[in-house]
N, C-alpha and C positions, 0 to 999 in steps of 0.2 A: 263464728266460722272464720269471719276475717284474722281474727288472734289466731287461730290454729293453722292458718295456711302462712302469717308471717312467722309464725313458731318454726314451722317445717323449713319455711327458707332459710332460718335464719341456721339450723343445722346443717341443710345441705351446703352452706355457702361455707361453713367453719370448714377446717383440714380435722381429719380425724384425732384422737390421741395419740400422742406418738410421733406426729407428719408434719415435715417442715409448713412454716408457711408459705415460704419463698416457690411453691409451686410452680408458677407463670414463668418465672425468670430459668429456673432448671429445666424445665420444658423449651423452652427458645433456647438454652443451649444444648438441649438434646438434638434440635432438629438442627440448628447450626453447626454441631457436631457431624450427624449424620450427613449431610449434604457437600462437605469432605472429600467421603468416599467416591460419591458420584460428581461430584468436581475434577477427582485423577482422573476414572473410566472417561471422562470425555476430554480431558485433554489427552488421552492416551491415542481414546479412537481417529482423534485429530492427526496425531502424530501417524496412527495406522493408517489414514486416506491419504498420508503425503503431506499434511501441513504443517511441518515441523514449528511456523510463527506462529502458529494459532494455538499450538499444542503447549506453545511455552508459556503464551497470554491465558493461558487457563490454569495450566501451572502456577504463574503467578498469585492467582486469586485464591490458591488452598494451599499452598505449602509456605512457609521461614524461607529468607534466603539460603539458610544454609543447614536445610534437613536431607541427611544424609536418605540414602534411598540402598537397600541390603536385599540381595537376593540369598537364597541357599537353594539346588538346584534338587529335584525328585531325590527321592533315595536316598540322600543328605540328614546329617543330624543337626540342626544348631546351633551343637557345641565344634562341630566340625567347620572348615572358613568358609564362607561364604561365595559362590561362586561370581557375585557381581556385588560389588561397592564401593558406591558414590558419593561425592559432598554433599549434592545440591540436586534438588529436580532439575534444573537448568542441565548437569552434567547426565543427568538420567535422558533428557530429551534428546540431548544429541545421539547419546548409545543406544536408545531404541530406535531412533530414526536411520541410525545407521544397519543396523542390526534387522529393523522390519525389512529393507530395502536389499540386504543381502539374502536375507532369507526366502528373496519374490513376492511377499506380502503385497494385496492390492488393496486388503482393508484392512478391520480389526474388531473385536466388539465384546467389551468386558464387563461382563454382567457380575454388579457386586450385591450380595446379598447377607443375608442372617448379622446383620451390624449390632455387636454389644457394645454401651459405652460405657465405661467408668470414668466419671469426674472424682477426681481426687481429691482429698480433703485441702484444704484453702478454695478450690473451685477454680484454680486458672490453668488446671494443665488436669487430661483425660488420658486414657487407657482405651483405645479402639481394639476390639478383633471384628475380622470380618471374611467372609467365603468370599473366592473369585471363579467363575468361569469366564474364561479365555477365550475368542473362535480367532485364529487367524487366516484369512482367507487367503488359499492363492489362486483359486479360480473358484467363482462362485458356482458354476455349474459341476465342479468334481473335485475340487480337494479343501481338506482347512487343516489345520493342524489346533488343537484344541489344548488348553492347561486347567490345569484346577490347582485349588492352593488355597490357603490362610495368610490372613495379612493378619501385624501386629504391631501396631501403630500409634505413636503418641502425638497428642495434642496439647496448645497451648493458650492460652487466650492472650491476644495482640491489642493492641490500640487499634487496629481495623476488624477487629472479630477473631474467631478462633482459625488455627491453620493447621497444617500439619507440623508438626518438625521433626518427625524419623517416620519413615516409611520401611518397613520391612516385610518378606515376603517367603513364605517356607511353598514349594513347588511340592505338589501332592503326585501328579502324572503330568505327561506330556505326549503328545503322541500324533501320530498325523492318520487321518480318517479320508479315504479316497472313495469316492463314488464308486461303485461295478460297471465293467465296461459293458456298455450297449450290448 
């Protein structure tokens, strides 16, 4: 009995035919990968509450210095320019700080979900896509203006772990949603 339950471990513990063995290590950079995404959404939302320092110290910790950041606006093709393009998250921070601020924005809140990653062969640079919902509030008891969209995003692996280094972003809608009057 004892031979037949180290038999069994000793299967389950193998990788299948076919399967890297390197398992553990592609897994920690999957979730290092993923954590990324939710790395921008809360230097974003920083940026959306008014704290433009905080927003850029979070920035720091997921993007290159010098990962450009590409919008292309609703209704836009890809191959068409870009309606926003920047060097740097650093230059991204300042234009949405200025931009939530024009806009009356009092918060922000960027729910990113459905994260695919591809690591690329060598293993130091991935391929992100990822869904956004957008809420931007301008009064939380009656208006937000909402976006959705696909992000398309490359990673690389740094001496401090993986970052971003392009951010890009294709705008699906936009649109502003108002409470009914009393």
């Amino acid at each position: 009995m004892l031979a037949l339950a180290g038999a069994a471990t000793l299967l389950i513990a193998r990788p299948a035919e076919g399967t890297s063995s390197n398992g553990l290590p592609r897994l920690e950079a999957l979730q290092e990968i993923e954590q990324l995404e939710y790395c921008y959404a809360a230097g974003t939302d920083a940026i959306g509450r008014g704290d433009l320092a905080k927003g850029k110290q979070i920035y720091s910790e997921c993007f290159t210095p010098n990962a450009p950041v590409v919008i292309w606006a609703a209704g836009t093709d890809t191959d068409d320019p870009p309606a926003v393009s920047v060097p740097s998250a650093d230059a991204w921070a300042d234009l949405i700080d200025d931009l939530f601020a024009d806009s009356g924005y009092v918060s922000t809140q960027h729910l990113i979900s459905n994260i695919r990653i591809d690591i690329l062969p060598g293993g130091s640079t991935a391929k992100i896509t990822s869904y956004l919902i957008a809420t931007h509030v301008y009064d939380p008891l009656g208006s937000v203006q909402v976006a959705h969209g696909t992000y398309e995003n490359e990673a690389v692996l740094t001496p401090s772990g993986w970052k971003l280094s392009k951010r890009t972003f294709q705008t699906l809608s936009f649109m502003r949603v108002d409470a009914p009057a009393p």
